[in-house]
Steps between C-alpha positions, in 0.01 A plus 500: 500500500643848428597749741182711293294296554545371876459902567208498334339177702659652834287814420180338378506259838641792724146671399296209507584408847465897615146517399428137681368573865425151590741242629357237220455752232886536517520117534322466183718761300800349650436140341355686158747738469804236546337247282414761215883615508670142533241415154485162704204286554384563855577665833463467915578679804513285805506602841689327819268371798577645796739177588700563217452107352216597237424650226107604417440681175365823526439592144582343168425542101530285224470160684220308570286488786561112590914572493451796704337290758697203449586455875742694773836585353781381729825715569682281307922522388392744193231716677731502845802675246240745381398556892876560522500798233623316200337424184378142414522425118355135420558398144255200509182515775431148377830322525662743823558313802427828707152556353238331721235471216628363265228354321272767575743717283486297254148505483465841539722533187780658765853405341746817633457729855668755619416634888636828619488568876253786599724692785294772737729675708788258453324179623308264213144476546452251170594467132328585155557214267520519099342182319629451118305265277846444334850434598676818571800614640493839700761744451690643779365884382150327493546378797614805733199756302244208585599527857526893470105472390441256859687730662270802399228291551571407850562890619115575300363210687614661851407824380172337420475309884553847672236695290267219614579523851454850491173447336383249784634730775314816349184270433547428895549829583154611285350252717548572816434860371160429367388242777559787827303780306236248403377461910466865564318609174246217557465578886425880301269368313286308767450835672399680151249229487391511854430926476328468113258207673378766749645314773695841633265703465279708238722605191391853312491438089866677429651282804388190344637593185855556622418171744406329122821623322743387786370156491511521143877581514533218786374226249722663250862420684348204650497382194818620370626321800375190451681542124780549647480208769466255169772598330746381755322175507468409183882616419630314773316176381237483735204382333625174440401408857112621372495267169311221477303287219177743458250553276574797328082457375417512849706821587358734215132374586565601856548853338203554254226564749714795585644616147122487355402757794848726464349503118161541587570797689647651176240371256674268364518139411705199685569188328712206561563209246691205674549228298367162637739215688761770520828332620607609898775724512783493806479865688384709691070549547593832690743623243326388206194647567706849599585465151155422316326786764787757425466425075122568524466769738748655244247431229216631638646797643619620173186407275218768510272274333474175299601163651833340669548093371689239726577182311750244601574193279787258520758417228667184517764598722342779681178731613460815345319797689305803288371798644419707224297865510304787262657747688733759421796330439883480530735774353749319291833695698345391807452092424904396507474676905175377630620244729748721641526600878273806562438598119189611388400539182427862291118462513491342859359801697670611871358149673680214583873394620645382177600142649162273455615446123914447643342215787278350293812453226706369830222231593449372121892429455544361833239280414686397160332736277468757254294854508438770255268780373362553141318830376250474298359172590590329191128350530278835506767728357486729807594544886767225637549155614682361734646128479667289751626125475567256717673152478207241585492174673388167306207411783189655386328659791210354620 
């Protein structure tokens, strides 16, 4: 490889892995990047349990699921010289007495390998192997610039670890933060109640106004709050101690008796289409419906008149959630930044916290799946529809 053109692969990876925030999106570009350079069949980084005796593979590309999961890989002579800080050429996988398998490699269509050490702060913490579907011999230049691009991978990946951590401790922090106002303003609250019930005494028509406004304003950061109380959870991984096999059916029909009278009190029509026998789904009932109520509280509040449409129908590998409106619609600029923390679109009006849309985005991919917005509603040529995924289970619910 020429000195040109190792620059220009340092400088394409170098920005790659600067744009990567999370620990296995610079995994992933480690693996593709080195693989794409070497022009060599496939790639792996594997990282040392904490004894030191294993290997596990973190992430790989261009091998196949069943070699990838082959079994444990042993610290054996070759790997132990790479734990050492030495390059490990092997010129036949399928012959080499240090390769422990063998026949898996040959299989696999595996014939040379090359593993590099992947040093953090002096000590080795695994290797990233190169898999050749023919015999090749590795120059010594190839060698040391392959090692220079584990190197550089190993200082994004710690990068990568620390932005994380200081995600999780500022998620913490939020919190905390959120959970010791949340007492107070609700104690607040209970009082506003308790004086526009009467129970403190006669209230003239401007007092109750004010009273009205400041419990108005109450439910308002109560509410922004409680946003802010599920973003910590779900970021931190949380709702996988809420998921269960549910009927995802049986969650949005717990919700139409109240998203027909939300649309009634607009003038406008509710309907939901759920396909029958739809497959069970494994989440979160809570969550999920915080998703389906936040989509179609969205719809109706932004449709003056006409109808909002709720079908769900399953694909063969998935169910697929529409909410879809006759309202005003989406501004094109503002589509790409819905989901966003605390944006809200052009035409939105001065209500609302900007982070139903950003939680409900949160909750689908935690769950596995996939959420997005179209305007016009490809269907009516008009207002917006909202779509949501989710990966389903083979039992059909009951």
């Amino acid at each position: 490889m020429e000195a040109e053109q190792c620059y220009k692969v340092l400088y394409d990876i170098a920005q790659k892995l600067n744009s990567k925030l999370a620990p296995e999106e610079v995994l992933r570009t480690i693996v593709e990047s080195i693989r794409d350079a070497a022009d060599v069949k496939g790639c792996s980084l594997m990282l040392l349990t904490p004894d030191r005796q294993e290997l596990i593979h973190s992430v790989a590309c261009g091998l196949s699921n069943w070699y990838v999961r082959k079994g444990p890989v042993r610290v054996d002579a070759a790997i132990a010289q790479a734990l050492d800080g030495k390059p490990v050429a092997v010129l036949d996988a399928t012959t080499d007495t240090r390769v422990q398998y063998k026949e898996q490699a040959k299989k696999e269509g595996v014939v040379s390998m090359l593993s590099l050490p992947l040093t953090r702060r002096g000590q080795v913490i695994g290797i990233v192997r190169i898999y050749t579907s023919e015999l090749r011999r590795f120059s010594d230049q190839e060698i040391d610039f392959f090692s220079v691009l584990a190197n550089l991978g190993a200082v994004a990946l710690e990068r990568a670890e620390l932005l994380e951590e200081e995600k999780r401790q500022f998620l913490r922090f939020v919190s905390i933060a959120a959970h010791d106002l949340k007492a107070p303003l609700a104690a607040i609250q209970t009082f506003l109640g308790v004086i526009l019930d009467g129970l403190a005494g006669d209230l003239n028509e401007k007092q109750r106004h004010m009273m009205q406004r400041a419990s108005q304003r109450i439910n308002e950061l109560l509410n922004l709050i409680s946003n802010l109380l599920d973003i910590p959870r779900i970021e931190l991984g949380q709702l996988v101690q809420e998921m269960t096999e549910v009927s995802l059916a049986q969650v949005i029909d717990s919700f139409i008796e109240e998203g027909s009278s939300l649309a009634e009190q607009k003038g406008l029509r509710f309907s939901a289409h759920i396909q029958p026998n739809l497959s069970c789904v494994y989440g979160a009932p809570i969550r999920l419906k915080q998703v389906i109520t936040n989509l179609v509280n969205n719809a109706i509040n932004y449709t003056d008149e006409g109808e909002v449409v709720m079908r769900v129908m399953e694909t063969d590998s998935e169910i697929l959630v529409e909410v879809a409106d006759t309202g005003c619609g989406i501004p094109p600029d503002d589509i790409p930044r819905l989901f966003k923390d605390f944006f809200r679109g052009s035409n939105a009006g001065p209500k609302g916290t900007g982070l139903g849309l950003s939680i409900s985005r949160r909750i689908v991919e935690a769950h596995g799946g996939k959420i997005w917005a179209e305007s016009p509603c490809a269907e009516t040529g008009k207002g917006s529809k909202f779509c949501f995924t989710l990966p389903r289970k083979a039992k059909v619910a009951a």
